[in-house]
N, C-alpha and C positions, 0 to 999 in steps of 0.2 A: 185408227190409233189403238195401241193393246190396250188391254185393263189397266186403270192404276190399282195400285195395293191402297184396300181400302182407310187402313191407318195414314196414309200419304195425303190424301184425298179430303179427310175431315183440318189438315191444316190449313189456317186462315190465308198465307200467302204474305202478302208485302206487309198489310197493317197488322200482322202480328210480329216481323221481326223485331222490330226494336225492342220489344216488352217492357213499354215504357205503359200498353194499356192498362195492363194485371196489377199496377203499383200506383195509377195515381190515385191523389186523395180526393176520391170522391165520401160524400156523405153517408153514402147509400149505395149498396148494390146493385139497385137497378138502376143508377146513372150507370156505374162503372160499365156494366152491360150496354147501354145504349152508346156509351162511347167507342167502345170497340166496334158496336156496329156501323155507328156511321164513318168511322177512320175508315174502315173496311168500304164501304159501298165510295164515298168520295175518291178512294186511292182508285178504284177501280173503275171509274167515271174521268177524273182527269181533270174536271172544273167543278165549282163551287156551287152548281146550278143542285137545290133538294130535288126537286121532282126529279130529273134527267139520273141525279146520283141513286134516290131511291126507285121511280119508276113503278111505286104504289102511293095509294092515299093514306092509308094507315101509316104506311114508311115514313111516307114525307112531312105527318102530321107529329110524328115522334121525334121525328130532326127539329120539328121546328121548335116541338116544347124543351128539349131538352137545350137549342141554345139559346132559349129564354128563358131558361129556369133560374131564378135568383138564386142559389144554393152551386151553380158550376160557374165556374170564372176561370180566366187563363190560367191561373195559378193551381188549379184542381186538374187543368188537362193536359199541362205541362210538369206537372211533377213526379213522373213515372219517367217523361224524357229526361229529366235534368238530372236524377240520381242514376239514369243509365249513361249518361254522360260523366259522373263522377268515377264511376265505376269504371269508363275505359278510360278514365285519368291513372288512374290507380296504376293498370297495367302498362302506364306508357312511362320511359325512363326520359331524365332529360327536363331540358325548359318546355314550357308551356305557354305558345302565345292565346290570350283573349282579346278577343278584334269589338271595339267598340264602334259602332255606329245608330244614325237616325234616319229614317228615309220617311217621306209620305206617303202615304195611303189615300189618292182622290177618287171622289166618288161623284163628281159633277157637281152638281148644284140642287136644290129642294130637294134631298133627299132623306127625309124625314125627319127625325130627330139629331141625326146627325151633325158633331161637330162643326165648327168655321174652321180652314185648314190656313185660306191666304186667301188674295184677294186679286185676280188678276184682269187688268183693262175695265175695272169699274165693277167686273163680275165677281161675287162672292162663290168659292172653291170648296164646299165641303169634305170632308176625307177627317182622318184619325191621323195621329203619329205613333211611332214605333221605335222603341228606342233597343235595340237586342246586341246582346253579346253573346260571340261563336268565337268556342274554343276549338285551335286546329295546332298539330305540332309543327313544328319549324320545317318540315319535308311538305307542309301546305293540305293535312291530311285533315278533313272536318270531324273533330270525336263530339259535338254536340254543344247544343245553347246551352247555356249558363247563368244567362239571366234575361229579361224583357219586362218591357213596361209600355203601356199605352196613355194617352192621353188628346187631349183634344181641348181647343178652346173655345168659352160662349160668345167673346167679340176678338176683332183681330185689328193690332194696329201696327204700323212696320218699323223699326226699329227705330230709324231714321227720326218719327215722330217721336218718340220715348224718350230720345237723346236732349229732343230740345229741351222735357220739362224737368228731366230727374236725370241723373249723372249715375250710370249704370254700375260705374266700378263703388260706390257706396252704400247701393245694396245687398244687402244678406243675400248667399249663395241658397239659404233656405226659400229665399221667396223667390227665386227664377226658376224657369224651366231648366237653368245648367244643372238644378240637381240632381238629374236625372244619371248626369255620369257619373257622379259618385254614391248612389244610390247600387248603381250596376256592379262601379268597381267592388265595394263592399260585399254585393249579396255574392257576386262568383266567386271571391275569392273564400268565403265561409264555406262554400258551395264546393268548392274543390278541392280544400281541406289540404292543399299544398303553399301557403302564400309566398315562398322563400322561391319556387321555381315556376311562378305566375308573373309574367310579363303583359302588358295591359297596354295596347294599341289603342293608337287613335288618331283621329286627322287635328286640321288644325281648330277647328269649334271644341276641340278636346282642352285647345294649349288654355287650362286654366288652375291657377295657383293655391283656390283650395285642393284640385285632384293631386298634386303634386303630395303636400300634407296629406290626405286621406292616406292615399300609399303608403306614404312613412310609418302613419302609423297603425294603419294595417299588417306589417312586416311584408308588404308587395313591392313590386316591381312597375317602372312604366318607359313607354316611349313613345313620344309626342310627336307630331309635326308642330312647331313651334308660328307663330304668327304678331305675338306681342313682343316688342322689343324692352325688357325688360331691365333694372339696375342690375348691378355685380358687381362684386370686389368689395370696395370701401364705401360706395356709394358715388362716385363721383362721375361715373361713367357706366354706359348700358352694354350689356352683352354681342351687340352689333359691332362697336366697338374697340369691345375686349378683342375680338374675334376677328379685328383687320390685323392685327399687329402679329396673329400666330400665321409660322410659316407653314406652308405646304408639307402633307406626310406621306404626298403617292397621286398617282392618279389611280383610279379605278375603270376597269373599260364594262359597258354594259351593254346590253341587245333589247331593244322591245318593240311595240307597234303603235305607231301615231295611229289617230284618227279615224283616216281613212285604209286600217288594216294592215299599212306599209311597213316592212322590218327594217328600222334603225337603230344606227349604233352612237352612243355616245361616250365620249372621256370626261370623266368628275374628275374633280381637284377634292381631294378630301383635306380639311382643317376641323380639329377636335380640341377639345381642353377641355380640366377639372377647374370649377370655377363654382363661388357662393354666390345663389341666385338670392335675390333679396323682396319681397314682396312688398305691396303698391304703398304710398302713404297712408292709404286710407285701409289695409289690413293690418300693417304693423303691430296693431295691438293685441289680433288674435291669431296671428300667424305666425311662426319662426322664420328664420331663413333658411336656406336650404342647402346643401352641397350636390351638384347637380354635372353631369356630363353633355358637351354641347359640339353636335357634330353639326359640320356644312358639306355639303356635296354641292358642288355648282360646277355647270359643264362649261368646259376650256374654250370651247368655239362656237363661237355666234350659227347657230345651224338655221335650215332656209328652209322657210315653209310651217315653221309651228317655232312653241315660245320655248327657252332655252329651261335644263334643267335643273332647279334650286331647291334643295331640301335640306333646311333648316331645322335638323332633331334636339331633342331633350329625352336626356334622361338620368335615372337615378343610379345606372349601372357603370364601375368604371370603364374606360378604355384605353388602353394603352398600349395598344399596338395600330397597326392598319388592317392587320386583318382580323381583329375585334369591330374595327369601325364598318368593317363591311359586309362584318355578320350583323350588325344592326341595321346599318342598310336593307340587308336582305329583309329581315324580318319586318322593316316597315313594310316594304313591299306587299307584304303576305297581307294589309291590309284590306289591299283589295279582293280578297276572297269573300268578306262579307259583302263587297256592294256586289259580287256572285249570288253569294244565297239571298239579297232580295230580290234579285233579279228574277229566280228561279219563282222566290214566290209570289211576282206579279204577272210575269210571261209565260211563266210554267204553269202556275197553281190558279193565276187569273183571276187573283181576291177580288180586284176592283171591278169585276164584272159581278161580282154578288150585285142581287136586288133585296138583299134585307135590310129594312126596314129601321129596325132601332140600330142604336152604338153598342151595346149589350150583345145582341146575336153577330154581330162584325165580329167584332174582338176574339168571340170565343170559336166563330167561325176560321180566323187569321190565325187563331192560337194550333187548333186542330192541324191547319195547311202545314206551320211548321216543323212540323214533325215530318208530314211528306216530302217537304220542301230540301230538309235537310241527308232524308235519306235517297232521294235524288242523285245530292251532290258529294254525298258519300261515295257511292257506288261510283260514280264518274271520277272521283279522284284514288280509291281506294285500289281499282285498276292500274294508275298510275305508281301507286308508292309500294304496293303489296303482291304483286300479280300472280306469284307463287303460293299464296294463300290456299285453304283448302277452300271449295264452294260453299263448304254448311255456312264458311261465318256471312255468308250473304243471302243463302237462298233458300227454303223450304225444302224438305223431301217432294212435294209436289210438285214446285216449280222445277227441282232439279231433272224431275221425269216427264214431263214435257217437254223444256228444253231438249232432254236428252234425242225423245224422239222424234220432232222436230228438227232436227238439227240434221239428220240422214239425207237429204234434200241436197245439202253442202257438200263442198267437197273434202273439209275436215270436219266428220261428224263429230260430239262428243264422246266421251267416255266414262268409261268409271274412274279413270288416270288425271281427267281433266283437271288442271288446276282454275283457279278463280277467274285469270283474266281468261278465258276462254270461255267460260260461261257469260260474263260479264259482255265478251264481243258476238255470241249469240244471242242474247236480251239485245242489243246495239241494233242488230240486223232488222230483229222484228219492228226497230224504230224507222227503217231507211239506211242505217248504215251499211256501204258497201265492202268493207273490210278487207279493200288492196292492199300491196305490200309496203306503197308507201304515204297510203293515206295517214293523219295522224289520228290520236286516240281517242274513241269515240265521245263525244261531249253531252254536258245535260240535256240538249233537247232531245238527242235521240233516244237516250236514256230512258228519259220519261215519257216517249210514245214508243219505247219496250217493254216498259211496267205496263200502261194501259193493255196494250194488246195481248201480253201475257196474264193480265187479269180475266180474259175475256176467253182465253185458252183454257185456264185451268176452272173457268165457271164451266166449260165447254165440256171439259174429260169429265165433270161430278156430275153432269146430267146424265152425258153417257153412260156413264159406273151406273146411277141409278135407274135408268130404263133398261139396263140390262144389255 
């Protein structure tokens, strides 16, 4: 391999692109320094394992103090990514969806101080929860989290029992864990400093009537997948209701994949209306009502082999046409992009394979992943919406010249002409990807076994540079 230019060469590579390290709020300089090092050694390792990521005693002895150091917490190693996140809000024209979700984090059982997660066949289920929100444009493009919160519980009892003794809809939103989603909706939408063009996703554990208020009167935006069948109108009748008597505005035809991988098509019946949503007996006193937009998608034909298609949305935007209602559609859709980026960070980033120890080092360990986790799924989608791009916004001068000559091997090598997604389809290679004409586009895993391997190239060329 030729010389690199030695200025090429001292760039960090993957953990420095996002430059979310240089700005977070750390207390102290010499965290900020240990954090960049260990994003760096991690990204370049592939899994959560210290020793294997650092591969000394000293190394590993620094990872570990620094993710138990009381003084860093997610919030300190996430707040260089979230204002680099604001930042490409800034540049993007247009609505804004933020995808809410919570997924678990299991870590088996006796695993030290570690949370109760659930409880399954008598066996108690250690792990964390995670509550994050990722902001992506309506083209499905990922610009960065927005907000995240952890937690965990000291005893666990399942819902079912709760119901018998205390009547959930009478409790303060304050003392459940629901407050998690309006905790999120709140902080991203300060956070993004757009609230008039923030649209706020979420399933149906979301469908709840203080988030509805919070948005209001945050000046945001939402759309639900709806699950409570709630009053409207004058009170006399509930939204399910209201909602047999509207006639049909279209059908919709749509393409996806059940299951088992198979591409199926279905025909929706779309039914929408303006309508005053009204809140439970038991809020009325601290709640308004609301003026609310309520779509139904529900497929025409009984299909064979899996369960038919019903999505029952809400939201606070009007619609009045059919092809508004089917840009909403779309954009619920877009929801599953998040249950993508955890996916990325259990199977990609393989948190649950950590063997540390406290809840304190997970967390800040998990906190670290997502930042990898995200610029993974960047790079896999940003190929898709941008391909014409130039390479810098994705890749180091060093990485650029490796690839470069790397790439001679092929039968279209790179060039200096190269646009993005062609660099983005040799990173792919290095993963496995065979890059026929009608293979389609390369996805996160190979992705992120072409970060690793190209981490291991460009340690490769700085030894050579430096033994001359």
């Amino acid at each position: 391999m030729a010389k690199i230019p030695r200025a090429e060469v001292k760039e960090d590579g993957c953990a420095e692109q996002e430059g979310a390290t240089a700005e977070c709020d750390f207390c102290d300089a010499r965290l900020a320094r240990r954090f960049r090092q260990v994003l760096k050694q991690i990204t370049g390792a592939g899994e959560p394992s210290i020793p294997f990521a650092c591969q000394d005693a000293a190394q590993s002895k620094a990872a570990y103090r620094f993710f138990s150091n009381p003084r860093v917490d997610e919030w300190a190693i996430l707040s260089g990514h979230m204002r680099c996140t604001r930042d490409r809000v800034r540049s993007m024209p247009g609505p804004l969806l933020v995808l809410h979700d919570t997924t678990e984090i299991s870590y088996g059982s006796n695993e030290g101080d570690i949370g109760l997660l659930s409880r399954v066949a008598r066996k108690t289920i250690c792990g964390l929860l995670m509550h994050s929100s990722l902001v992506v444009t309506p083209e499905g493009l990922p610009l960065g989290m927005a907000a995240v919160k952890f937690w965990t519980r000291n005893k666990f009892k399942g819902t079912n029992a709760l119901k018998r003794k205390i009547n959930p809809t009478r409790v303060p939103i304050e003392q459940k864990e629901s407050i998690r989603w309006l905790q999120n909706v709140q902080q991203s939408t300060e956070l993004l400093e757009r609230p008039d063009q923030c649209i706020h996703v979420g399933d149906r554990e979301s469908d709840i009537y203080e988030l509805f208020c919070a948005a209001q009167e945050l000046g945001t935006h939402f759309l639900v997948r709806t699950c409570a069948d709630r009053l409207c109108g004058d009170g006399t009748h509930t939204v399910a209701q209201e909602m047999r008597t509207v006639r049909s505005r279209g059908v919709h035809k749509v393409e996806f994949r059940d299951k088992n991988g198979q591409v199926c098509q279905a025909r929706l019946a779309l039914v929408f209306r303006r309508l005053r949503l009204l809140p439970s007996r038991a809020k009325r006193s601290r709640y308004p009502e609301l003026t609310v937009t309520v779509i139904h998608a529900r497929e025409k034909d009984k299909p064979k082999g899996r369960d038919p298609i019903d999505w029952k949305l809400v939201t606070d935007m009007p619609v009045r046409t059919r092809t508004e209602a089917i840009e909403k559609l779309r954009w619920y859709a877009l929801r599953w992009k998040i249950e993508v980026f955890h996916y990325i960070l259990k199977s990609g980033c393989r948190i649950e394979q950590s063997k540390l120890r406290t809840a304190q080092r997970r967390v800040n360990l998990i906190a670290l992943c997502c930042i990898i986790s995200w610029r993974i799924f960047w790079l896999t989608m940003v190929h898709r919406s941008a391909p014409r791009a130039p390479p810098e916004l994705a890749f180091t001068a060093g990485e650029r010249f490796v690839l470069t000559k790397l790439s001679r091997r092929w039968r279209k090598p790179l060039s200096p002409q190269s646009c993005l997604a062609e660099y983005i389809i040799c990173l792919a290679r290095f993963g496995g990807y065979l890059a026929r004409a009608h293979d389609p586009p390369p996805g996160n895993l190979v992705i992120w076994r072409g970060i690793r391997r190209l981490s291991d190239l460009l340690l490769g060329a700085q030894i050579a540079q430096n033994c001359g």
